[in-house]
N, C-alpha and C positions, 0 to 999 in steps of 0.2 A: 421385526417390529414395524408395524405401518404407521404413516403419520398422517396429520389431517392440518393442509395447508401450511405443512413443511413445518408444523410444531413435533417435537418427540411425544407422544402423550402422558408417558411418567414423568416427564419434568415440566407438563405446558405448569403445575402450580406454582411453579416459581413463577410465572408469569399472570399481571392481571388482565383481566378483560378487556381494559382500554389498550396497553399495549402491546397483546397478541391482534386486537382491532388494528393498531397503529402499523405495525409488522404486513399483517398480510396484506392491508390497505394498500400499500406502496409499491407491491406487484404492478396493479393498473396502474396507481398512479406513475411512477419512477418504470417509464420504459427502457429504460439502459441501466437500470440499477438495482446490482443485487446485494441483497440485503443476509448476513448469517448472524447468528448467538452462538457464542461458547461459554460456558460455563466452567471457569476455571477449577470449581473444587470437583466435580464431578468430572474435567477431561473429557464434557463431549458437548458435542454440536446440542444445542436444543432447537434453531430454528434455519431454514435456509430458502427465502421467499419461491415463488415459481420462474422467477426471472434469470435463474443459474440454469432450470431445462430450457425456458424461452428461448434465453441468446447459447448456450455452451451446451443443452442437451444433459447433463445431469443432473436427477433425480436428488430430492432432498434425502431419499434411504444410501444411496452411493453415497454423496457427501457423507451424510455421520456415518455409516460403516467403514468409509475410508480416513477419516478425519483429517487433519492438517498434511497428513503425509500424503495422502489422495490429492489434495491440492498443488503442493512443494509438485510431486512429478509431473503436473502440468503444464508446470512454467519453463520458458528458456532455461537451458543449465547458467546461461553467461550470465542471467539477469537474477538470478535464483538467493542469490547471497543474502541481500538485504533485506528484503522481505524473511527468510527465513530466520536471521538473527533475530530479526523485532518480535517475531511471535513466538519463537522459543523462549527470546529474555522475557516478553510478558506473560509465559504459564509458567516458568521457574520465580520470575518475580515481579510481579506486577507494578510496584514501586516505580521501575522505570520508565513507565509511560510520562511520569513527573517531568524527564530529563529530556522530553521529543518534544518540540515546539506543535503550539494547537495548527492543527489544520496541516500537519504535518503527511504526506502521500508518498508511496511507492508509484511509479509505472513501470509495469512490464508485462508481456505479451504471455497471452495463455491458450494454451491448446482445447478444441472442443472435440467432442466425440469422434468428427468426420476428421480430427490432425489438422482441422484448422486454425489460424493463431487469429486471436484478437487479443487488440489494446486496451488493456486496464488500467487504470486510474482507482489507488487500493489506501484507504484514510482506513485508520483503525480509530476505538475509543473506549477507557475504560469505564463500567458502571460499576456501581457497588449499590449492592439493595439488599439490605439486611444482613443475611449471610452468604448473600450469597455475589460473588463476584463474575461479572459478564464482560467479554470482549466483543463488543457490535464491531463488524465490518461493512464498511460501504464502499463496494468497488462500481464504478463506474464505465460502461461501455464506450474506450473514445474512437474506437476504431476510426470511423466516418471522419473523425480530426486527423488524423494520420494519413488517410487517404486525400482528404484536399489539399493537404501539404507537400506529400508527394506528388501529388500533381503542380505545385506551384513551389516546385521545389527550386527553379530558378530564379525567385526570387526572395531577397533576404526579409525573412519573416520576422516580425517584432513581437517580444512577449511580455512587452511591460513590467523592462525589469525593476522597475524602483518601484514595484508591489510586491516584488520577491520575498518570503520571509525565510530567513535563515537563522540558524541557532548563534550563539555566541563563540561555543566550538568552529562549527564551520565557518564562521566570520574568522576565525585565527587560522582555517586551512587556508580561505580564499587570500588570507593577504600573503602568507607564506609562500604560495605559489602563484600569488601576481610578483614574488620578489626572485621565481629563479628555481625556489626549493625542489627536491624532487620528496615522492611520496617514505622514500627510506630519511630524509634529513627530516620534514615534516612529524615524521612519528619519533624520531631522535628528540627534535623541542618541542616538542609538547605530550613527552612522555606517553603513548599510545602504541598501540600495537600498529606494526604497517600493514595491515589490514583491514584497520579502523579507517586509518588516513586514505587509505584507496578505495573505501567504501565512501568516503565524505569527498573526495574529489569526484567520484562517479555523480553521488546526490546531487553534485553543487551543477554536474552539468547538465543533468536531467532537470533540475531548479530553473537553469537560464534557457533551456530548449536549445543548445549547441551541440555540434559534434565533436572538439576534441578541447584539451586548455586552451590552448592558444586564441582558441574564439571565448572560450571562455574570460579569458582576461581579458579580452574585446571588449565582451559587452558587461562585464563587471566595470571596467573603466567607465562607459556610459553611465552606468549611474552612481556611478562616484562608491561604490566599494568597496575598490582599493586603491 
């Protein structure tokens, strides 16, 4: 099935004029920003701007022939977890996107065609329009951030953490483990799988731009956290 400017054509009706307009507009505009639609009751991609072959070399017919799983194998296995829970719980239930705080982001590294890795920067967002229910993704190219930081990797980098936004959950991981906890006691009290908790210590330190707790509760201390 071809598509025209990365719309599926059986399903561009679910979309109107202005934002199939808005959609492929943001190709030129948003140079590091790729833009998809899924379509939760139908289980497939309806759009995926030109900015996924621009920077990553695939094809908006790859993406939906392959769908989410096409995706899932191009990330790090290490980094792989999170993102893939968020998007499996929001096509079994959408409801949960209620429980992700707004502006809420994954980073992790994705391979392109040539097995090169670039850094993404991956917000998801539920829409509902009529019947029909959409998951827009806006992943963002930071690779070029990555690179000036390892180049200036000797010196300690500040990310402004008292803009950080964190959930109320993870505000009970981070004090938990500014107190000592490990991630098996943390899921002990506060009744969670420890997998939950090790996925939320990970978040919390990809949140503060650190490499392991210990800096972490460094610069949670800075801005008074915990």
């Amino acid at each position: 099935m071809s598509s025209k400017n990365g719309i599926i054509p059986s399903f561009s009706g679910i979309l109107s004029n202005e934002e199939i307009h808005a959609l492929t507009d943001c190709s030129s505009e948003g140079k590091y920003l790729m833009v998809s639609v899924f379509d939760l009751g139908k289980k497939k991609f309806l759009f995926h701007n030109d900015s996924f072959k621009n920077i990553l070399g695939y094809s908006s017919e790859v993406m939906e022939k392959g769908g989410w799983e096409f995706w899932f194998q191009k990330i790090k296995p290490m980094e792989l977890s999170g993102i893939r829970q968020l998007i499996e719980s929001l096509i079994s239930n959408p409801d949960c996107l209620n429980h992700i705080p707004p502006r809420n982001s994954y980073t992790y590294h994705i391979q392109d065609i040539f097995q090169k890795w670039y850094l993404i920067q991956h917000q998801v967002s539920l829409l509902i329009k009529s019947n029909n229910d959409l998951i827009i993704s806006y992943l963002y190219n930071i690779t070029h951030k990555e690179r000036i930081e390892k180049v200036f990797s000797g010196f300690q980098l500040w990310s402004q953490n008292r803009n950080i936004e964190i959930s109320n959950r993870e505000r009970e991981v981070l004090h938990l483990i500014g107190e000592g906890f490990s991630s098996k006691q943390i899921a002990d009290k506060l009744y969670i799988s420890i997998h939950t908790a090790i996925s939320h210590r990970k978040h919390l330190i990809e949140k503060f731009a650190v490499k392991n707790t210990a800096q972490l509760i460094k610069e949670a201390s800075k801005s008074d956290m915990i």
